[in-house]
N, C-alpha and C positions, 0 to 999 in steps of 0.2 A: 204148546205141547211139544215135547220133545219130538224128532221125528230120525229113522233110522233110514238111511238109502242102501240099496244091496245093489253092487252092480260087477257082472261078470263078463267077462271075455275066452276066447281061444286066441289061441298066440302059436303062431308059427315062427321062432325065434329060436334060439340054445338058451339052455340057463344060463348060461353066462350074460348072453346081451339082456335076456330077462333082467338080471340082478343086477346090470351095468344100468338098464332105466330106471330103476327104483332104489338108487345111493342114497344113503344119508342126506346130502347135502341137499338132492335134489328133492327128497321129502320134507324139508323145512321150507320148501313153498307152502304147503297145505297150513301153515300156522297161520298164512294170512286170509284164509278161507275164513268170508263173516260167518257165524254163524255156526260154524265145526267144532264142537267138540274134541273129537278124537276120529279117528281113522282105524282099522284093523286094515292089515295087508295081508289076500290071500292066494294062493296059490296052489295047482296040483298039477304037478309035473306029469304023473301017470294018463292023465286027461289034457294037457297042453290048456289047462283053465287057470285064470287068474283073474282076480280082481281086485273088492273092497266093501268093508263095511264100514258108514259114518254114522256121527251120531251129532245132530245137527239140535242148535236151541227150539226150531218151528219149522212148521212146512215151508214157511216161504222163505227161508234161508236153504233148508234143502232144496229147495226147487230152483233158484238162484243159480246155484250150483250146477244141478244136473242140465239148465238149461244153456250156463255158460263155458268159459271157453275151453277149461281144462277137459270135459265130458267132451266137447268139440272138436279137439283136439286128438283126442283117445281113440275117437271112433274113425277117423279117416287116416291111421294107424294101416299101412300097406298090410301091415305081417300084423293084423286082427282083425278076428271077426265074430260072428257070434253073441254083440255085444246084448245084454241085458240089462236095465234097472227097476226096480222098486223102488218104491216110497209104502214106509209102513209109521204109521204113528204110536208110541212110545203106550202101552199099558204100564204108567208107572206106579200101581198101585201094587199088585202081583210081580212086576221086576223088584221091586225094593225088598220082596218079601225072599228072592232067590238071588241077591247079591249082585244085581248088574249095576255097573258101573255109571250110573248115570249122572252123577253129580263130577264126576270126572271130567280134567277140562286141560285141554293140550296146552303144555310149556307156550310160552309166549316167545319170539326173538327169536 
């Protein structure tokens, strides 16, 4: 079953170094995430919050994830804290009925 992780942060950063961590290039690692679907990247400058929404094939490729090294990585982040995630499993009966994306599936390479 499809599975969605929601995970958020405060960042005591500038937008600048914000948007210097999250380049293009450095978002084509997430293509090698098993299991990933897609990614949303989010952010509220007003609240110093940022995060992500995924949208993973099963739980245990989301869990895979949230347990390994990039979420690892994230969280001992000097300049964050606050950090959050969820795991919520995919109603794709009622999504397909409101157009969510879920047969959508991130560029490869």
């Amino acid at each position: 079953m499809p599975t969605i992780v929601q995970i958020n942060f405060n960042y005591d950063v500038s937008e600048e170094e914000l948007a210097r961590r999250s380049n293009p290039e450095r978002a084509k690692m997430f293509r090698t995430v098993k299991g990933l679907r897609w990614k949303v990247w989010m952010r509220n400058p007003q609240r110093r919050e940022s995060g992500g929404i995924y949208l993973f094939d099963d739980r245990a490729s989301a869990q895979a994830y949230v347990d390994g090294p990039i979420v690892a990585a994230a969280r001992t982040l000097p300049d964050s804290s606050g950090h959050s995630v969820k795991m919520f499993e995919v109603r794709e009966d009622v999504s397909a009925i409101t157009g969510a994306p879920i047969d959508v599936r991130m560029p490869t390479g």
